[in-house]
Structures are given as structure tokens and as C-alpha cells.
C-alpha positions in Angstrom: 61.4 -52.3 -1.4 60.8 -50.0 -4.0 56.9 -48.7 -3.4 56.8 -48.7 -7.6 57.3 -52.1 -7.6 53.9 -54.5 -7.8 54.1 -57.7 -5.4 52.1 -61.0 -5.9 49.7 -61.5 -2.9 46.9 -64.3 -2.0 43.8 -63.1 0.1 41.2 -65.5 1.0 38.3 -63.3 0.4 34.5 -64.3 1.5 36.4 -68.2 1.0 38.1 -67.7 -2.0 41.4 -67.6 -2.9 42.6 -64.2 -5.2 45.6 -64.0 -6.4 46.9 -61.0 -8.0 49.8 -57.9 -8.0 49.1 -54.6 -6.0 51.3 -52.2 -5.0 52.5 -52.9 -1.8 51.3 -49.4 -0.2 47.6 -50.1 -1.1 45.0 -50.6 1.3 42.9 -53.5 1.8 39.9 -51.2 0.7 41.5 -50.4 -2.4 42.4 -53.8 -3.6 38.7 -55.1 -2.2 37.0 -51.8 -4.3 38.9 -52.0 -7.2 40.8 -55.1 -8.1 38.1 -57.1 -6.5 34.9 -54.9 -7.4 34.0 -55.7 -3.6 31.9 -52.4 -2.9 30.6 -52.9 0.5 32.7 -52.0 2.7 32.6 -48.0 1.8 35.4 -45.7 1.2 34.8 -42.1 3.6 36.6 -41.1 6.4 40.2 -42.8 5.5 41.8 -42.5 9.0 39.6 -45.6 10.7 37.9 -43.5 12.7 34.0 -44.1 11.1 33.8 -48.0 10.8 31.9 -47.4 6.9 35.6 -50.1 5.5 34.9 -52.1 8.3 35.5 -55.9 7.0 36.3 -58.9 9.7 39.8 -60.7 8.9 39.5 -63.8 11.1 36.4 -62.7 12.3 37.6 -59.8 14.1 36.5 -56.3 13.2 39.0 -54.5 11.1 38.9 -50.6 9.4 40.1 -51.7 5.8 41.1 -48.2 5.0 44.1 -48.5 7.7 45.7 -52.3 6.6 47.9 -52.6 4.2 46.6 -55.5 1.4 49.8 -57.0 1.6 49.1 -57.6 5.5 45.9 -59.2 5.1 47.7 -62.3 3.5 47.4 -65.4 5.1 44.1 -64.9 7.5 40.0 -65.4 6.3 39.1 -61.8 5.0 35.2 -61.7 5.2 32.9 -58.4 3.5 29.2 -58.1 3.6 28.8 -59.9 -0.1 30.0 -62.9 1.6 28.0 -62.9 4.7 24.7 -64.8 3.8 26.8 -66.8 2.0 23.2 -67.5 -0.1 20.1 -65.7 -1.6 19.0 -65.0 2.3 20.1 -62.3 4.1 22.3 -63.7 6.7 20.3 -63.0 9.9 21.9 -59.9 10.9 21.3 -58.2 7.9 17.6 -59.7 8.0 17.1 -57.8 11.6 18.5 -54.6 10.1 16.0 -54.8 7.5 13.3 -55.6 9.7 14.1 -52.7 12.7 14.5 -49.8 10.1 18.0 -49.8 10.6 18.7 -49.4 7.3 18.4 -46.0 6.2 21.2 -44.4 3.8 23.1 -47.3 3.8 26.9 -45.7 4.1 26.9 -47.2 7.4 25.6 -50.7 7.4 27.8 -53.1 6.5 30.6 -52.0 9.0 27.6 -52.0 11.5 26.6 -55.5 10.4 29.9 -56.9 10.3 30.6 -55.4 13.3 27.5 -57.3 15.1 28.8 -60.4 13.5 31.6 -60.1 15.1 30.1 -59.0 18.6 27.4 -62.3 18.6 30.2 -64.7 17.3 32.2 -64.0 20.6 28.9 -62.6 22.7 26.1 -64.8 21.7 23.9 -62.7 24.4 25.4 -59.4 24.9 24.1 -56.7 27.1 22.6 -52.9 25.4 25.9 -51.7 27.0 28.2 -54.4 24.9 26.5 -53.8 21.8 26.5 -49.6 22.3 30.5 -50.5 22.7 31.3 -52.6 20.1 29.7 -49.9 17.4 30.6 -47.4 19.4 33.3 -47.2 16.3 30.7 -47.1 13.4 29.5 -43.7 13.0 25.8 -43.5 11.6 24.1 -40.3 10.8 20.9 -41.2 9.8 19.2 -43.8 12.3 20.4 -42.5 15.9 21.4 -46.1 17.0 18.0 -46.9 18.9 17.1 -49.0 15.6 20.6 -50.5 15.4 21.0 -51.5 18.6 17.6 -53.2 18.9 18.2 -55.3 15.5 21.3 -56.9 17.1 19.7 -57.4 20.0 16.8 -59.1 17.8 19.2 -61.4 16.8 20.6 -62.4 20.6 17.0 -63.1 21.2 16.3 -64.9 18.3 19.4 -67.0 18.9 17.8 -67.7 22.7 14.7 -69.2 20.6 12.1 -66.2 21.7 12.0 -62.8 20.3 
């Protein structure tokens, strides 16, 4: 296929259907960034290693930097805008807030998303399985220790204690 060429894709995006014509070689972060005006998930490292694209397609983790926009067709792509899905923080982004894991920012919504992802399958992980799912979103600001006890806030508050 000729890489000059534009193709018509659908995403589902945060549950709603786009349609529109990218390139085929464009990321998923491009098309969310710029077509969409989707600025959450953050443009840095661009080889997947730092988790700062970091959206969930299907609910799984992905680095939007690495897939293709043309590959996300046909599964639920969500970002941070869509997350509270309201004018509440959803409650993962409500424990960032309230542990001070929020600093610069660059960082969080891979790390939130990322949480999300861990709880929905792990509704009661250990330190350990939260230290490992992250273990691929780099922060440089908060040293973890904040991180790591706001998603563990939210296990706790899902147990009904805190």
C-alpha cells in the first residue's frame, strides 16, 4: 500500500465512534494528539519504553507511541479524558490527587491508566504487583512511594476501609 495514500479508519475512543483518514504509518498518539485533540496521553520518549502515551485498548495497557492507528480499529480505545467518564475524578485519579502523587504531571495519566488496568484485573494487589505493573511508567519527580500508596488507597477503598 502506498504509505502516501490516506485510509478511512473507525476508533472507538473513550465510547465514541471517530471516523476519519490518517495515513496508514501514523501512530495511535498522533491520530489521538492531533486529529483527535486528545492530549493526555503525552508525546516523550517514542520507543515505549517510558509509559507517558500509555492508553488502555480493551482495557489493557498499551504505549500509544508504538501502535499503528490503523491497528487500534475494532477494540475499546480508552485515554485519561474518558476515565471519570463525569465531572468527578474517576477514583484513581482522586487518590493521586489526594497522596501527592501528582507532581509535574508528564507522567500521570500512563500511571493512572496503568492502575486502572492493574485493579480491573487485581482488585487487591500486593506493593510488589503494583511496583510491577508501573514498573513501565518512568516518573521523575515523585519517587513512586506516593504512587504506589495512591493505588493502593484505592484497593483499600474498594475493601470498604482505608
Amino acid at each position: 500500500m502506498d504509505k502516501k495514500s490516506k485510509r478511512l479508519i473507525t476508533l472507538t475512543v473513550n465510547g465514541q465512534e471517530y471516523e476519519l483518514a490518517t495515513y496508514p504509518n501514523r501512530t495511535l498518539l498522533e491520530v489521538l494528539r492531533e486529529d483527535l485533540s486528545l492530549k493526555g496521553a503525552k508525546e516523550a520518549c517514542e520507543d515505549g519504553v517510558c509509559g507517558a502515551c500509555t492508553v488502555l485498548l480493551d482495557g489493557k495497557p498499551v504505549r500509544s507511541c508504538l501502535l499503528l492507528a490503523v491497528e487500534a480499529q475494532g477494540g475499546e480505545i480508552t485515554t485519561i479524558e474518558g476515565l471519570s467518564g463525569g465531572e468527578k475524578p474517576h477514583p484513581i485519579q482522586q487518590a493521586f490527587l489526594d497522596h501527592g502523587a501528582v507532581q509535574c504531571g508528564y507522567c500521570t495519566s500512563g500511571m493512572v491508566l496503568t492502575a486502572k488496568a492493574l485493579l480491573d484485573a487485581n482488585p487487591r494487589p500486593s506493593e510488589k504487583e503494583v511496583l510491577t505493573a508501573i514498573s513501565g511508567n518512568f516518573c521523575r519527580c515523585t519517587g513512586y512511594n506516593k504512587i504506589v500508596k495512591a493505588i493502593s488507597s484505592v484497593k483499600t477503598d474498594r475493601e470498604g476501609g482505608h
